[in-house]
Every structure is written in C-alpha cells, then in structure tokens.
C-alpha positions as CSV (number, residue, x, y, z in Angstrom):
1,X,16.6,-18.7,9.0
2,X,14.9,-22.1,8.2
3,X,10.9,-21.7,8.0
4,X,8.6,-24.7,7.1
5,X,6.2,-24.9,3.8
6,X,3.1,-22.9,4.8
7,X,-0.1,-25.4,5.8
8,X,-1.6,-23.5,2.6
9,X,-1.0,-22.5,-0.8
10,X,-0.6,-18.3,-1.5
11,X,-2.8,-18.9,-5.1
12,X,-6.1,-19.1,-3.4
13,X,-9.6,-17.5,-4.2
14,X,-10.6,-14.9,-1.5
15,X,-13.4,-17.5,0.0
16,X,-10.6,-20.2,-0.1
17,X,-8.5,-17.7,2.1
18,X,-11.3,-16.8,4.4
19,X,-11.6,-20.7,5.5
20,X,-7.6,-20.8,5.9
21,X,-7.8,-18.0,8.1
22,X,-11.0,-19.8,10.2
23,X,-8.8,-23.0,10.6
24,X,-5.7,-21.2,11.5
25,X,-6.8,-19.0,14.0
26,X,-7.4,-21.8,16.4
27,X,-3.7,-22.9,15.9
28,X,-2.7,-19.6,17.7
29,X,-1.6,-19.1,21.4
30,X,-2.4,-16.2,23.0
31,X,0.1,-16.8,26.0
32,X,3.6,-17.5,26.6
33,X,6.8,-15.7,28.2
34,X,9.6,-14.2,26.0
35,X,12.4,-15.5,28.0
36,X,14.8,-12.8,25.9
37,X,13.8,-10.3,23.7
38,X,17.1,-9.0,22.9
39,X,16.5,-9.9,19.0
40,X,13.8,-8.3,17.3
41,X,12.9,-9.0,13.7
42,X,10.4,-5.7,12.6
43,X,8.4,-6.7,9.4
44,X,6.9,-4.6,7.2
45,X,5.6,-4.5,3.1
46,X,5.3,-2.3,0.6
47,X,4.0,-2.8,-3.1
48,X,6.2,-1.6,-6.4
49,X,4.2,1.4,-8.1
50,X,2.9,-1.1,-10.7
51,X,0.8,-3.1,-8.4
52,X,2.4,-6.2,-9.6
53,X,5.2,-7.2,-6.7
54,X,5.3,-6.8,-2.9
55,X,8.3,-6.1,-1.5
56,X,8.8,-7.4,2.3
57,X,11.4,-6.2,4.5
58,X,12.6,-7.1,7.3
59,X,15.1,-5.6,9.9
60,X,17.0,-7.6,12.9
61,X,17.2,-5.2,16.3
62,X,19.1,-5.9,19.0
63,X,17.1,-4.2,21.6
64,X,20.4,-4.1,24.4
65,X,22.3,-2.1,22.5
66,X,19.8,-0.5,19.8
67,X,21.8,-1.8,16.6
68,X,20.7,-3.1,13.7
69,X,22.4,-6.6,12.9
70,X,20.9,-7.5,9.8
71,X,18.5,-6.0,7.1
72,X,16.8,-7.7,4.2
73,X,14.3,-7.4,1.2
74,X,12.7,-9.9,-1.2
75,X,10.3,-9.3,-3.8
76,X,7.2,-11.7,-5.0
77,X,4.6,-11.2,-7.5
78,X,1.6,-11.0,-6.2
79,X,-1.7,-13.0,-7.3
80,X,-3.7,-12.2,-4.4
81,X,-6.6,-9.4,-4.8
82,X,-6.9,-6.2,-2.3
83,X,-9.2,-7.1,0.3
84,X,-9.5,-5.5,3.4
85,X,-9.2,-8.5,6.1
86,X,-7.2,-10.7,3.2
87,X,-4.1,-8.4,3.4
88,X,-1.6,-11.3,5.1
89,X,-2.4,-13.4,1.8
90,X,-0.9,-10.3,-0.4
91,X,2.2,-9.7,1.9
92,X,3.0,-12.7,3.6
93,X,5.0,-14.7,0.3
94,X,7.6,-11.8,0.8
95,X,7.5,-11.3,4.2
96,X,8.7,-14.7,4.9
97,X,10.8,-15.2,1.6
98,X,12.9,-11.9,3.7
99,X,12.7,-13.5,7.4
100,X,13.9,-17.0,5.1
101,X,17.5,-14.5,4.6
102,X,18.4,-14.0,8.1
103,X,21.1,-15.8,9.1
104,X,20.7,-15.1,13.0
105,X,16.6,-16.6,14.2
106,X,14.5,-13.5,15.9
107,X,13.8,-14.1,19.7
108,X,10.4,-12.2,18.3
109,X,8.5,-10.7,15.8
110,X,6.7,-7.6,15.3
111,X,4.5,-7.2,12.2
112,X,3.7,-3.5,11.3
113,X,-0.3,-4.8,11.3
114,X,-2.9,-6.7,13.1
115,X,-2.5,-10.0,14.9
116,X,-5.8,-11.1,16.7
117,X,-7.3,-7.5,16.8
118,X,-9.4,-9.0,13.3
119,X,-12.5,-10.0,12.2
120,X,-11.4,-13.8,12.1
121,X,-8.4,-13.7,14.9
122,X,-6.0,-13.8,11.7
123,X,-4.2,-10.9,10.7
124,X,-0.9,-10.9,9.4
125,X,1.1,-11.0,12.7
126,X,-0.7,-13.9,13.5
127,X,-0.4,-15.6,10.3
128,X,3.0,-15.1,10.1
129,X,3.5,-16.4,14.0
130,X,1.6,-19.4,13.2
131,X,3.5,-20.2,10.1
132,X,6.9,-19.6,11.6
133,X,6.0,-20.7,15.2
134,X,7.7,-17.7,16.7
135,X,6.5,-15.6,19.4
136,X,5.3,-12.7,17.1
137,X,3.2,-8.8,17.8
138,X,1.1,-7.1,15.7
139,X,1.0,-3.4,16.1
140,X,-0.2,-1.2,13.4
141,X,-1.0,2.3,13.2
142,X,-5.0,2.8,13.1
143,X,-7.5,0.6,13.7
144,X,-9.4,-3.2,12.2
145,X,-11.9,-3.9,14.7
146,X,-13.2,-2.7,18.1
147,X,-14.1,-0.1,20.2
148,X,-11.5,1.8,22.7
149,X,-11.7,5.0,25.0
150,X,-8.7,7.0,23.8
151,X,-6.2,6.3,26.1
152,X,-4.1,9.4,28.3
153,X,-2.1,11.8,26.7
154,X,0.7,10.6,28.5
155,X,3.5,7.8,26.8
156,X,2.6,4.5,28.3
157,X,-0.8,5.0,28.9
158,X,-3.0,2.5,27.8
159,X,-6.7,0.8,27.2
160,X,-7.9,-1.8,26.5
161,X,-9.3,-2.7,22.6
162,X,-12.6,-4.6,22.6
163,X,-14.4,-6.5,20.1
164,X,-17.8,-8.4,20.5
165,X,-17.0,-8.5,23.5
166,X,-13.4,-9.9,23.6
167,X,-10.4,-8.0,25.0
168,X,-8.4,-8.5,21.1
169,X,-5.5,-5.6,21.8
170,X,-4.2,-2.7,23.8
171,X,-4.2,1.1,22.3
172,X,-1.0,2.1,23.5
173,X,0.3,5.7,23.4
174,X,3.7,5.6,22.8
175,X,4.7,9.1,22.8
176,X,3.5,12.3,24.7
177,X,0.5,13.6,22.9
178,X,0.8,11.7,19.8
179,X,-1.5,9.4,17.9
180,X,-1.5,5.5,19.8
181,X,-0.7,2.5,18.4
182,X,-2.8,-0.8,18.4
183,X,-1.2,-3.6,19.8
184,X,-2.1,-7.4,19.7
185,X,-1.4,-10.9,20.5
186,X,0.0,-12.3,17.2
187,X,0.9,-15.7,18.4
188,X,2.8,-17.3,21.2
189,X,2.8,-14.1,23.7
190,X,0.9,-12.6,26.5
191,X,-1.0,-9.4,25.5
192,X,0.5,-7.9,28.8
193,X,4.0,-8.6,27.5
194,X,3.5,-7.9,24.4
195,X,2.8,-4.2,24.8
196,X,5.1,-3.8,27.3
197,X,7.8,-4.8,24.6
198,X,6.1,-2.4,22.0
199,X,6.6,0.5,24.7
200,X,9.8,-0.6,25.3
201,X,11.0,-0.8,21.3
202,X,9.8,2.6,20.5
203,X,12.7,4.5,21.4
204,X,12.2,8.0,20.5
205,X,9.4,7.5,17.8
206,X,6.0,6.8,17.6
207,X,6.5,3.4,16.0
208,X,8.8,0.9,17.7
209,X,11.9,0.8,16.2
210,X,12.2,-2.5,14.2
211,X,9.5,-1.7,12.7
212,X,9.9,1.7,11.6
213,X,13.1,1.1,10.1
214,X,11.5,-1.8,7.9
215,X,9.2,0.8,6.7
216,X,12.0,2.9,5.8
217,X,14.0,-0.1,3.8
218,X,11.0,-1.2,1.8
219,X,10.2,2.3,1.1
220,X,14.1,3.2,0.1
221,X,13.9,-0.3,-2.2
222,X,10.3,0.7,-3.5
223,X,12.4,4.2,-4.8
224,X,15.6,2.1,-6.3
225,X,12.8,0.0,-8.5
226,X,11.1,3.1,-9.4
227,X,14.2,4.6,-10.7
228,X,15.4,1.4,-12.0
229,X,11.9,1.2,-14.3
230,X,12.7,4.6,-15.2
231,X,16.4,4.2,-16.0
C-alpha cells in the first residue's frame, strides 16, 4: 500500500508535537459515506518489554465473509516520550511502516484508540486518517475526554460522548452486559456510520474484530521477541 511522507517529522519535542496536532486537526473531515466497507484494515501497537521499539500491527478483514486476507508487523525504535495525549507520535512510525506492507488498500481503518474524542481533535485514528487520507475510526476501550450516561445493557445501545460541549464520539455497547466501547470520527466518516460499522465488526466479541485480532498479532510478536532476547 503506497502512503505519502507524513506533513511532519516523528523526532519532535512534545510542544513541537502539540502544535502538529493543533494544525492537523483542522485537516480532518468529520463526514463522508463508505461506499464499501468490505475491507477492513484493524490497527493496533504494542511496545517490546525493553521500552525501546513499537511494534504496529495490522490485520486486513474482509467483513463479507469474515476472513482474514492479510496480516502484518513492523518494528521502529521509538524516540518519542510517554505522554498521555502524545501517544500517535509513539505508535504511528510502525503503524504506518505495517499498513505500507499491504499489498491490497483498506476500504477503512479502525485504530484500537481515539480519533476526535481528544483534547486537541487528534488522536491516533485521526492522525493516521489524515496522513493516509483514508476513511479511518477510532474506537478504544475506556475513555480520553468527555462525559457520557452509560449507555443500556443491551448490544447496540448507545449515547452520545460529549466534550465542552461538542458531540466528539458514541459509547457503544457492543455486547450484552459488557463493558462499551468509545467510538469516534477519525477522519473522512460520519459518526453515524462509523459506529454502525464498529457494531457491525464485532462479531461475537467485545472488540470489533480487525481490531482484536491486531491485538492478538502484536501481542504473539511482542512474545517471539521476548523469547528471541532470551534465546
């Protein structure tokens, strides 16, 4: 999958980052149809038990027949701080450098994390949309910003996620009595549509399905390299 030079460098100082996020956040579109969303890329990170390298993962769904057509991993050293908010500017690099390995473009993205639901409109679904200009989703599994009445017990309920104010995600329970997910507009998608496709991805668990079995293949790479240190 081809992917354009990011509009920034990775290398940055955390106020640096802070202004990238400010100036990119007006780049993103918080509307637009998915005319097919039979291809799903799920993204999701994970760091090696040094702290030195994020791994990024990615997995490639087809939603009509739930298959998986293609999985990848890339690692990149990381030279970005932890700071809450800041988090795209540790994952991203690998993120993309695994999205760069598909050989078959996403009709979407979903980002296990945050897309506008953030203090500057920026989390990493968004970043990511912006940067590959792809309609993308964050959902991630507790809460940034915002306040939110907990949403019925039942799967598909919903409410809506407020922040100063603004309407910046859904809190979408995507199982019968089980903890919701938050779900946001990361770039190129209607909020309406968007949940509606999170709902429709999580097929039997919590977490929609690209997504969770990202989680899995960092987490099964993160265990070779441990062994691998160890061997």
């Amino acid at each position: 999958m081809r992917i354009g030079r990011p509009p920034h460098n990775w290398s940055i100082t955390p106020s640096q980052a802070i202004a990238v996020q400010k100036k990119l956040a007006s780049a993103i579109r918080r509307e637009g149809e998915v005319r097919n969303t039979g291809l799903v890329a799920g993204l999701d990170a994970a760091f090696t038990p040094d702290k030195k390298h994020c791994i990024g993962g990615v997995v490639l769904w087809n939603s009509h027949v739930s298959k998986v057509i293609e999985r990848h991993t890339a690692f990149r050293k990381l030279h970005f701080p932890y700071i809450p908010g800041l988090l795209s500017f540790r994952e991203a690099p690998a993120l993309i450098a695994a999205l760069r390995e598909l050989r078959t473009a996403p009709d979407l993205i979903i980002c296990d994390g945050q897309g506008i639901a953030h203090p500057r409109r920026l989390g990493i679904a968004s970043h990511i949309g912006v940067i590959t200009d792809l309609p993308t989703i964050g959902c991630a599994k507790s809460r940034l910003v915002g306040e939110y009445r907990e949403p019925g017990l039942e799967r598909g309920s919903a409410s809506p996620l407020l922040h100063k104010n603004e309407l910046v995600g859904i809190v979408l329970r995507t199982r019968d009595k089980v903890k919701p997910v938050f779900v946001s507009v990361g770039h190129k998608i209607d909020l309406d549509i968007a949940w509606r496709i999170i709902l429709d991805c999580a097929v039997g668990f919590r977490l929609p399905e690209p997504t969770r079995l990202a989680d899995h293949l960092v987490a099964e790479r993160k265990k070779k390299f441990l062994l691998k240190s160890k061997g």
